[in-house]
DOROKE-72729 format. One record per residue (C-alpha): x, y, z. Coordinates in Angstrom, 3 decimals. Example, Ala and Ser with C-alpha at 12.3 -4.5 7.8 and 13.67 -1.06 7.14 Angstrom:
% DOROKE-72729
REC         c1         c2         c3
REC     12.300     -4.500      7.800
REC     13.670     -1.060      7.140
% end
This chain:
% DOROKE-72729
REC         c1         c2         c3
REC    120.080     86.431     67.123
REC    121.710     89.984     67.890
REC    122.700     90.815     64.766
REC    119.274     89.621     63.304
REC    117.854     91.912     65.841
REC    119.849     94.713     64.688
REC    118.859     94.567     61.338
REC    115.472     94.674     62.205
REC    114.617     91.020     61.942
REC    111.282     89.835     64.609
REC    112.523     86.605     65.776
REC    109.733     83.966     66.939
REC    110.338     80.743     68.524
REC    108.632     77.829     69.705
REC    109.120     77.158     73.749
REC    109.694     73.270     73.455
REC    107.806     70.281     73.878
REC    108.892     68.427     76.409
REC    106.968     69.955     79.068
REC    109.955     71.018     80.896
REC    111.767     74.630     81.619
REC    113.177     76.636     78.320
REC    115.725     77.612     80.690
REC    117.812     74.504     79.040
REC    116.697     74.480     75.463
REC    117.953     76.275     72.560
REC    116.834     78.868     71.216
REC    113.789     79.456     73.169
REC    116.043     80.716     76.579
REC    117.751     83.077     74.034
REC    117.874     86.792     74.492
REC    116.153     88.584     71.706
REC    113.631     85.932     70.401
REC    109.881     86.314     71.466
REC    109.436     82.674     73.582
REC    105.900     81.170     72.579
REC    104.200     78.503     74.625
REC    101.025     76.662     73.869
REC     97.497     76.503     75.260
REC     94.740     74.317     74.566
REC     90.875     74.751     73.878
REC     90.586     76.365     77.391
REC     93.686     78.400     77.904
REC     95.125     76.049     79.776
REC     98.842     74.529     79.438
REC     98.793     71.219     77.666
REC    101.074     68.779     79.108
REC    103.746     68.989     76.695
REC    104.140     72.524     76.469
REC    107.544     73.836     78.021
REC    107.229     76.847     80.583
REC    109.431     79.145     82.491
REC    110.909     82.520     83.066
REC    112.009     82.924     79.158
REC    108.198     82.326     77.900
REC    106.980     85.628     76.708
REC    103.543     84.468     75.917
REC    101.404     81.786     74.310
REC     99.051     80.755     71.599
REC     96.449     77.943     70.551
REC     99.006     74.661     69.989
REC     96.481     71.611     70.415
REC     94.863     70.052     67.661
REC     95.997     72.525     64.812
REC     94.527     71.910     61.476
REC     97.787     72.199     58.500
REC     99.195     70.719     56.137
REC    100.888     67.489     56.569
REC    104.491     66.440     55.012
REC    104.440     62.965     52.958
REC    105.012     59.927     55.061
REC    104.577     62.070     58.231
REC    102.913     61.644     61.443
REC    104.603     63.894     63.813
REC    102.141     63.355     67.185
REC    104.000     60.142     67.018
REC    107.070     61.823     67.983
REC    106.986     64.083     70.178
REC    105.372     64.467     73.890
REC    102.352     65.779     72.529
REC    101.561     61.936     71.029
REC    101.084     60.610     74.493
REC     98.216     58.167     73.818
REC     98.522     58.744     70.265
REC     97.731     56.178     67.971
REC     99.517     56.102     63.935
REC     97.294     57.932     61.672
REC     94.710     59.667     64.053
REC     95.289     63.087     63.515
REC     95.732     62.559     59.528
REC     92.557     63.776     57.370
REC     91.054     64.554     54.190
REC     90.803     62.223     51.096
REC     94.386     62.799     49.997
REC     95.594     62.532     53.724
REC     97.674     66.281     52.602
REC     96.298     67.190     56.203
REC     97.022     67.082     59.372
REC     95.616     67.853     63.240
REC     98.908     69.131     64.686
REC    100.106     69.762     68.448
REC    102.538     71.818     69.597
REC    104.552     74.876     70.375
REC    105.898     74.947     66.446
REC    102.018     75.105     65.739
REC    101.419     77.854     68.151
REC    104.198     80.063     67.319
REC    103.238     80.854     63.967
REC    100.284     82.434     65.193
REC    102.692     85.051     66.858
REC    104.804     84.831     63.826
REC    101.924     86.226     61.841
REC    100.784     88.524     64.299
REC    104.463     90.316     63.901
REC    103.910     90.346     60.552
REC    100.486     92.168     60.958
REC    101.927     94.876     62.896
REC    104.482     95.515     60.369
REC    102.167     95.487     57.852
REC    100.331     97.910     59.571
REC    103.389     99.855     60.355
REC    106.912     99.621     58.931
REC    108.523    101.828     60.762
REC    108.077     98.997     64.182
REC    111.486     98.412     65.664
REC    111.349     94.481     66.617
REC    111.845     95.728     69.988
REC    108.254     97.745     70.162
REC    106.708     94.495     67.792
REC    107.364     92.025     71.048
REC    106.215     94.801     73.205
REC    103.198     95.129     71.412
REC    102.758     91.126     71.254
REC    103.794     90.918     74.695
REC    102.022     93.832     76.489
REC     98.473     93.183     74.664
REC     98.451     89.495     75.252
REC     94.919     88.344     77.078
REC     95.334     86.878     80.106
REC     94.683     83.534     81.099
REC     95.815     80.667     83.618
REC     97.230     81.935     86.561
REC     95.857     85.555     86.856
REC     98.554     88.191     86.194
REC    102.655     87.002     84.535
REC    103.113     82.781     84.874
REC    105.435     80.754     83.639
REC    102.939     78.402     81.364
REC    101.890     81.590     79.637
REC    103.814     84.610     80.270
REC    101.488     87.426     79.796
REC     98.826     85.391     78.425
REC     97.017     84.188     74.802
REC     98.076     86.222     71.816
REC     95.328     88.435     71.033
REC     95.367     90.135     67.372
REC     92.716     92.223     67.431
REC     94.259     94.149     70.808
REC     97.788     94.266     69.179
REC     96.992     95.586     66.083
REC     94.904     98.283     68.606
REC     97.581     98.730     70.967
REC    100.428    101.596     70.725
REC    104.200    101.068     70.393
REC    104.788    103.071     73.324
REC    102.515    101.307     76.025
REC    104.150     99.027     78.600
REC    103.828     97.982     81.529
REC    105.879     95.809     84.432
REC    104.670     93.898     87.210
REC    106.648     91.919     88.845
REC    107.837     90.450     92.314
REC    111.497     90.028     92.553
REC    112.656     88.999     96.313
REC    111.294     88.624     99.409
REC    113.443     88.511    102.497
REC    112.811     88.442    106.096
REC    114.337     91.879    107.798
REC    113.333     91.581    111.644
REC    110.086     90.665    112.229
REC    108.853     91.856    108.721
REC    109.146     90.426    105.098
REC    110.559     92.756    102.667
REC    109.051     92.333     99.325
REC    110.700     93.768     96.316
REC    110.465     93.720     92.581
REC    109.154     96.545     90.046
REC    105.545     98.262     89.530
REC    105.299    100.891     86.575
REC    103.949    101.759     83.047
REC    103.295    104.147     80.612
REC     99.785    104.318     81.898
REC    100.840    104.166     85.480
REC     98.618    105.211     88.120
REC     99.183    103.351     91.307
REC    100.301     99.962     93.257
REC     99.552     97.862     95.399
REC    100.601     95.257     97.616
REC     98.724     92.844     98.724
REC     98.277     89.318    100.976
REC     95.454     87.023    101.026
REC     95.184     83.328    102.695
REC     95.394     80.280    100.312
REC     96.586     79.938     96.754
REC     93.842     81.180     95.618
REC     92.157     83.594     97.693
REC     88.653     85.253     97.462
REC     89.723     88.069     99.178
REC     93.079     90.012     99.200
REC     94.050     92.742    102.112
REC     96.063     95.977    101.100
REC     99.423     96.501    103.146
REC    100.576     99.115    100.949
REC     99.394    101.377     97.926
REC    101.697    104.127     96.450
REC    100.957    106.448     93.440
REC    105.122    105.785     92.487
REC    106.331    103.411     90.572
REC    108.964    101.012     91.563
REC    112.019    100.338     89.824
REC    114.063     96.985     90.551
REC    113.603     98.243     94.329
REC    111.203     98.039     98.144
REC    107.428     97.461     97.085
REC    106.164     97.080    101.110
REC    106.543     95.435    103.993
REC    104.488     92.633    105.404
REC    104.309     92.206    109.126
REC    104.880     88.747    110.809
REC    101.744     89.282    112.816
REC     99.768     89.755    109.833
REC    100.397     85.601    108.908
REC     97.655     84.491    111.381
REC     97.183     81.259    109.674
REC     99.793     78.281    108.255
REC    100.182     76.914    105.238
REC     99.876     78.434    101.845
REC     99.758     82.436    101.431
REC     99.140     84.520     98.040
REC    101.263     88.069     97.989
REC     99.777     89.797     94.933
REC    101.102     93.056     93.705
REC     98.679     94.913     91.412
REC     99.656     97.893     89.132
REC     96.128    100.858     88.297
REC     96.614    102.073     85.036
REC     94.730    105.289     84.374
REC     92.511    103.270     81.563
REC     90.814    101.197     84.730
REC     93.155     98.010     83.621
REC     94.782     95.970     86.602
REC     97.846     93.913     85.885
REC     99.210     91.459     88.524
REC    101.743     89.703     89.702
REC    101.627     86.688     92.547
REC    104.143     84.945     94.330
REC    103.535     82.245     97.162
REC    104.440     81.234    100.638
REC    104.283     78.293    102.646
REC    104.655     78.634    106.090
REC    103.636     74.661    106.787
REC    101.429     73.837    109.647
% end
């Protein structure tokens, strides 16, 4: 994969479909590759889609119109043919087609995305093609970076819009109890960085979030804030958010829970 990198090559791989972490399949934990899960008619993860910290983002993987191999019938194969009956997902007169499911029908999407971009401009390094993928992704499931999606649904139009040089990082690392605060670190910048912030909110899904600390300087791999014991009023399940401002008006997130119990 290095060497294919070197020589410019965009590698794109399918995440797995076992609905289990990449972190032990091959190649999708690989460095270098771009990681691509699958979502279904709404976004969400379908059950058979693998997730984890490798998956760089996703695309559409249920119910994929192709074309079908002779004497094939792969939703009988794989976990995406739970409740699958032989033949259901063939069509057409000829039965050449097929109704596919899966992260090898989603990453093709990306696959042809990459291939936009070049087309668009060959002078892309493969490294600034997955940044591009990555970075103008549209976001969906969890709000902000998740593991089912990474930065969301490939979107096409917004990569072919978006420049080589934007980025951006958002991300909670650690968080480690230092007296009677939390320390919560983990990086917050961008090329269109304008400020942070940290924030708590009760439940896994708040409605409302409160600001413990906002900074106009990005954060390398280092202290985002502090969160006071006293401000966990409540058991059970809390939602620390950190939010990076770009200058365009566009929020990206990160969240990370904790359970206190009770």
């Amino acid at each position: 994969m290095e060497d294919a990198r070197k020589n410019g090559v965009v590698v794109v791989v399918a995440a797995g479909n076992a609905g289990e972490d990449t972190a032990e399949y091959y190649p999708s934990s690989l460095d270098g590759v771009i990681c691509v899960a699958a979502t279904s008619w709404d976004d969400m993860q379908p059950t058979f889609s693998n997730f984890g910290e490798n998956v760089d983002l996703a695309a559409p993987g249920v119910e994929i119109l192709s074309l079908r191999a002779r004497g094939t019938d792969t939703n009988l194969s794989t976990a995406t043919g739970q409740g699958y009956k032989k033949g259901m997902a063939i069509v057409g007169k000829d039965k050449k087609y097929y109704y596919g499911s899966g992260t090898s029908l989603a990453a093709p999407f990306v696959t042809a995305a990459a291939a936009m971009l070049i087309g668009q401009n060959s002078k892309l390094t493969p490294e600034q093609v997955e940044h591009i993928l990555v970075y103008s992704a549209r976001d969906v499931q969890m709000p902000g970076w998740d593991a089912a999606s990474g930065t969301g649904c490939l979107d096409v139009k917004s990569a072919l819009e978006t420049s080589p040089d934007y980025f951006y990082t958002v991300r909670i690392g650690g968080m480690a109890p230092e007296g009677d605060k939390m320390q919560v670190g983990g990086t917050a910048d961008g090329s269109d960085f304008k400020k942070y912030t940290l924030e708590m909110g009760h439940g896994k899904m708040p409605k409302e979030f409160r600001v413990v600390k906002e900074s106009n300087k990005p954060v390398e791999n280092g202290l985002l804030g502090e969160l006071n014991q006293r401000d966990f009023n409540k058991g059970g399940m809390w939602t620390i958010r950190l939010v990076v401002h770009e200058k365009s008006g566009k929020k990206r997130e990160h969240r990370k829970f904790l359970n206190l119990g009770g």
